[in-house]
PASEBA-1860 file (N, C-alpha, C; in nm, 3 decimals):
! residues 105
1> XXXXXXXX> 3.540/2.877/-0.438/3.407/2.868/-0.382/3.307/2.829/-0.490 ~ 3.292/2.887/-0.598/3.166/2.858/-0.677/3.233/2.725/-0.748 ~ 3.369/2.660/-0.754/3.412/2.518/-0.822/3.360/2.417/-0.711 ~ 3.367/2.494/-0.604/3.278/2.397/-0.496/3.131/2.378/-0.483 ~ 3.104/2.477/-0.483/2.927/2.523/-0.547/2.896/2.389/-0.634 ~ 2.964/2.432/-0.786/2.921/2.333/-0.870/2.999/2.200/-0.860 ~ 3.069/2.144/-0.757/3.070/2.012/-0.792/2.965/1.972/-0.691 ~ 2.943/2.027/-0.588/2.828/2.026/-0.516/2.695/1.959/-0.575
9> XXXXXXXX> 2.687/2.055/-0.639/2.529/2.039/-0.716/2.516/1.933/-0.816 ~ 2.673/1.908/-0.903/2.715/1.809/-0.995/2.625/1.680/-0.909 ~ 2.750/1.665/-0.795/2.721/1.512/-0.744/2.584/1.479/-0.692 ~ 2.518/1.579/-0.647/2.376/1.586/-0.612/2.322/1.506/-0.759 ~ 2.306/1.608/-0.855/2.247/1.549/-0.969/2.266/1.409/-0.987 ~ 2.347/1.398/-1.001/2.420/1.250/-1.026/2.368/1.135/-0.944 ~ 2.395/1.178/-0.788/2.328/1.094/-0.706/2.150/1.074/-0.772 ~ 2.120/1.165/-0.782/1.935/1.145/-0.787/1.893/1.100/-0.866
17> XXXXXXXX> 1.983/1.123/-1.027/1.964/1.040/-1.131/1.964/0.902/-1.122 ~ 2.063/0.846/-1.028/2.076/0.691/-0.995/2.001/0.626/-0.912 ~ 1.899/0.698/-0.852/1.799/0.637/-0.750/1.649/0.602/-0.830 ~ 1.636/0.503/-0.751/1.570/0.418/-0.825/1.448/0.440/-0.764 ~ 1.282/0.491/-0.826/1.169/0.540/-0.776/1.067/0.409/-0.841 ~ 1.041/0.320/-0.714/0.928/0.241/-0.813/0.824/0.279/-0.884 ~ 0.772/0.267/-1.030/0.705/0.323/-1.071/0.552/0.252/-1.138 ~ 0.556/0.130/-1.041/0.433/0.078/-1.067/0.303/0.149/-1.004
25> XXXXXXXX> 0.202/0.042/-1.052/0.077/0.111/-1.038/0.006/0.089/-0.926 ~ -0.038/0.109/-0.836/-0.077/0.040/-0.676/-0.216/-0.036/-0.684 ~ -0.335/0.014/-0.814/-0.467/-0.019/-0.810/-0.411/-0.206/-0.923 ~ -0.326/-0.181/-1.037/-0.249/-0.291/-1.083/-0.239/-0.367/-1.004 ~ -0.174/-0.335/-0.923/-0.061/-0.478/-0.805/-0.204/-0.513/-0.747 ~ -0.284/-0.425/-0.687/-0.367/-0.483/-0.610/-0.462/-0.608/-0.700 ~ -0.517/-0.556/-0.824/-0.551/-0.667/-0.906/-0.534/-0.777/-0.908 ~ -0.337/-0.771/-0.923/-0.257/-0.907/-0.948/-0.247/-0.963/-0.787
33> XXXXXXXX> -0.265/-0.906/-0.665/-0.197/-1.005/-0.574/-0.292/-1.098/-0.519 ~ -0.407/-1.125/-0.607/-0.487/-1.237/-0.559/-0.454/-1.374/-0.484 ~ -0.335/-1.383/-0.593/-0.276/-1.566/-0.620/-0.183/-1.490/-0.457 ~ -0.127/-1.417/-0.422/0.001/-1.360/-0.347/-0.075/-1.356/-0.188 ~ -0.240/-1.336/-0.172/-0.278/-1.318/-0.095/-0.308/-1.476/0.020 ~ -0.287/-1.559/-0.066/-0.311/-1.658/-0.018/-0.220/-1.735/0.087 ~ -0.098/-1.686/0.048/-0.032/-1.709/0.175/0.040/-1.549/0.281 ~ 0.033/-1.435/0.143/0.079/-1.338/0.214/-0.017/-1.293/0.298
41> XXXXXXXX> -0.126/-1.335/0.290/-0.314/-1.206/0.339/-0.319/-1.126/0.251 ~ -0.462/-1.109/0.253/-0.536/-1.003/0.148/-0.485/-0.846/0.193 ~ -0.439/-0.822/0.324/-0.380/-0.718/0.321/-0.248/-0.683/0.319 ~ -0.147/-0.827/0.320/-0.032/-0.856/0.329/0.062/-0.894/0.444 ~ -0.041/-0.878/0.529/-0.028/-0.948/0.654/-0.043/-1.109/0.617 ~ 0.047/-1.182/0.646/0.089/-1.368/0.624/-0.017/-1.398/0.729 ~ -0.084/-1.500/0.646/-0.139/-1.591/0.766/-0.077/-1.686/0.786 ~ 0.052/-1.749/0.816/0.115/-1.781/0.889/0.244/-1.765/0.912
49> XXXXXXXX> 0.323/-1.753/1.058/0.450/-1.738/1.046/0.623/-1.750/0.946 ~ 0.563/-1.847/0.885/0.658/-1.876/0.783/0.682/-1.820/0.680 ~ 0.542/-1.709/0.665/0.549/-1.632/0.534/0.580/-1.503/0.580 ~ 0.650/-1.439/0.491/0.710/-1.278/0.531/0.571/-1.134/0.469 ~ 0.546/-1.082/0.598/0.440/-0.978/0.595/0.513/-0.862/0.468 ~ 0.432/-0.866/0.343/0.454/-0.792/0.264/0.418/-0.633/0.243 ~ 0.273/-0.623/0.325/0.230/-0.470/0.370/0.350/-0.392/0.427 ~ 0.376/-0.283/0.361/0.442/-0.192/0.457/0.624/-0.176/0.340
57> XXXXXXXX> 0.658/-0.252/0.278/0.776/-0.341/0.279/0.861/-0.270/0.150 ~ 0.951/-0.205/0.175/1.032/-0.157/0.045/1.026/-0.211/-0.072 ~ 0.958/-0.109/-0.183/0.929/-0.137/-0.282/1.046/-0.207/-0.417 ~ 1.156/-0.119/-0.366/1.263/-0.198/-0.431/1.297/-0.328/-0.411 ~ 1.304/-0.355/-0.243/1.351/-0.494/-0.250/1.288/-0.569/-0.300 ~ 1.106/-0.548/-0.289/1.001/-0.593/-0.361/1.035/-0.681/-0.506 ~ 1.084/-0.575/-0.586/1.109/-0.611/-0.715/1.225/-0.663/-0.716 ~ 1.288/-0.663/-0.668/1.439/-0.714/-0.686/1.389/-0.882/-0.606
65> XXXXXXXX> 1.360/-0.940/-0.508/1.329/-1.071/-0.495/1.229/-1.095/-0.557 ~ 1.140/-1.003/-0.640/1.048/-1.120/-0.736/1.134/-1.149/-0.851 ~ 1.219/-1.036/-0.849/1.257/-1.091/-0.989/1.354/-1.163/-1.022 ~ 1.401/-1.175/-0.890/1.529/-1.282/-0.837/1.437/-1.417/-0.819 ~ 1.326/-1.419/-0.787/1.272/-1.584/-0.749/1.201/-1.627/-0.929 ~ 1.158/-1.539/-1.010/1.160/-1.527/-1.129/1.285/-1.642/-1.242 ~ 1.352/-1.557/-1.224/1.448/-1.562/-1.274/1.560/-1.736/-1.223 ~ 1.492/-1.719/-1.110/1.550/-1.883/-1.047/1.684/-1.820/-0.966
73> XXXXXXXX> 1.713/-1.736/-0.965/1.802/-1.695/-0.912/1.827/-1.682/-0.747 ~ 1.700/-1.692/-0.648/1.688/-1.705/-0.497/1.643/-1.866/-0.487 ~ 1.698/-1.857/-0.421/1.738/-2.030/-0.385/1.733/-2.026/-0.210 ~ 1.665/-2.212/-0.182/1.602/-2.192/-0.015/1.441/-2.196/0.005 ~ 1.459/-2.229/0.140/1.308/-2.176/0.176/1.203/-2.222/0.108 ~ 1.142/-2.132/0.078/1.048/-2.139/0.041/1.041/-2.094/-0.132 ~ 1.161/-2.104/-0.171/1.211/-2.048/-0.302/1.140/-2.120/-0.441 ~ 1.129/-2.252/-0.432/1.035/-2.322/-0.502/0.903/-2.291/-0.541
81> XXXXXXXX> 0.818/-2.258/-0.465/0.691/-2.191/-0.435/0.696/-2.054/-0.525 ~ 0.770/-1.994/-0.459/0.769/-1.874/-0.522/0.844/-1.845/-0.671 ~ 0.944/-1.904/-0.731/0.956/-1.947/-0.851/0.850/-1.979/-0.927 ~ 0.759/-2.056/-0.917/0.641/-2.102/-0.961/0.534/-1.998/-0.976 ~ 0.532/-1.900/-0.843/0.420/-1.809/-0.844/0.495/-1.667/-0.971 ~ 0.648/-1.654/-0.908/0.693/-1.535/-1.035/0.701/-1.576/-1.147 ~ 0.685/-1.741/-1.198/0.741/-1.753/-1.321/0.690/-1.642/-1.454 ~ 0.605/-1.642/-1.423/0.492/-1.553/-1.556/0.463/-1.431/-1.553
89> XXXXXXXX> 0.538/-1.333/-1.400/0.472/-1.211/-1.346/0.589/-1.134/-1.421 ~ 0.537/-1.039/-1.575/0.607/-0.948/-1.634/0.689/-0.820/-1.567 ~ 0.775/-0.790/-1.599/0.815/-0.640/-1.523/0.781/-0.559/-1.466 ~ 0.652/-0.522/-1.483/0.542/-0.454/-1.537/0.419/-0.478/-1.395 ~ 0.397/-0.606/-1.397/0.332/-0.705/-1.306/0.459/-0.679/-1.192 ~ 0.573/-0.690/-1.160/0.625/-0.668/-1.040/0.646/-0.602/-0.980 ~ 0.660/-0.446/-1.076/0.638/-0.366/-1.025/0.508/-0.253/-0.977 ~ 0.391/-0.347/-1.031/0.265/-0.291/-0.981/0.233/-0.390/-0.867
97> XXXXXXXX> 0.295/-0.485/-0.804/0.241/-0.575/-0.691/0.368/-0.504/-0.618 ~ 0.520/-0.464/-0.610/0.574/-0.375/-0.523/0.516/-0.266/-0.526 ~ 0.465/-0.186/-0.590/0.405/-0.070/-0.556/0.267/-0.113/-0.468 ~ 0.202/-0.138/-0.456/0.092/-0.202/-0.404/0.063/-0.278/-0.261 ~ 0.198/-0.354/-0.243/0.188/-0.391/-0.133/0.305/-0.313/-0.014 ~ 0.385/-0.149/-0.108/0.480/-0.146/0.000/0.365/0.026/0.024 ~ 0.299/0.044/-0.053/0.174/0.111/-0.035/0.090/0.084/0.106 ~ 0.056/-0.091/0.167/0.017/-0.072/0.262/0.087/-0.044/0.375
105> X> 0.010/-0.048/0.492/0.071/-0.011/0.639/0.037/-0.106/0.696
END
């Protein structure tokens, strides 16, 4: 019972250590998503269909496709565009515009 106890609690730990908490800044991102608002909306609502509504929107995936369109690594679409807009947006910068825009509703 208590070897069960503690692997219990082991894998818990373990699990929580590996989860990933975005830790940008939300008043940051809001700064930076000037250039982002123009096709996403100033509140992240797209003004037009083709663009994906960023308000509301998991902060991880957030960072993980900027830093995939960054990096040149998402390909498609509208992938060009956005290569161009991440080329210059630091770590730092992506994760204060995911914090920021998965902040809205």
């Amino acid at each position: 019972m208590k070897l069960t106890a503690s692997f219990i609690v082991g894998m818990t730990m373990i699990s929580m250590s590996s989860i990933s908490i975005a830790a940008g800044d939300v008043a940051k991102g809001k700064a930076k998503s000037a250039v982002c608002s123009t096709c996403h909306g100033a509140e992240g609502i797209a003004i037009m269909p083709t663009y994906p509504n960023l308000a509301g929107q998991n902060a991880e995936y957030l960072e993980s496709a900027l830093k995939a369109y960054r990096d040149k690594q998402r390909q498609g679409g509208m992938a060009g565009i956005m290569q161009m807009q991440a080329a210059n947006l630091s770590d730092d910068d992506i994760a204060n515009l995911a914090a920021y825009y998965s902040s809205l509703k």
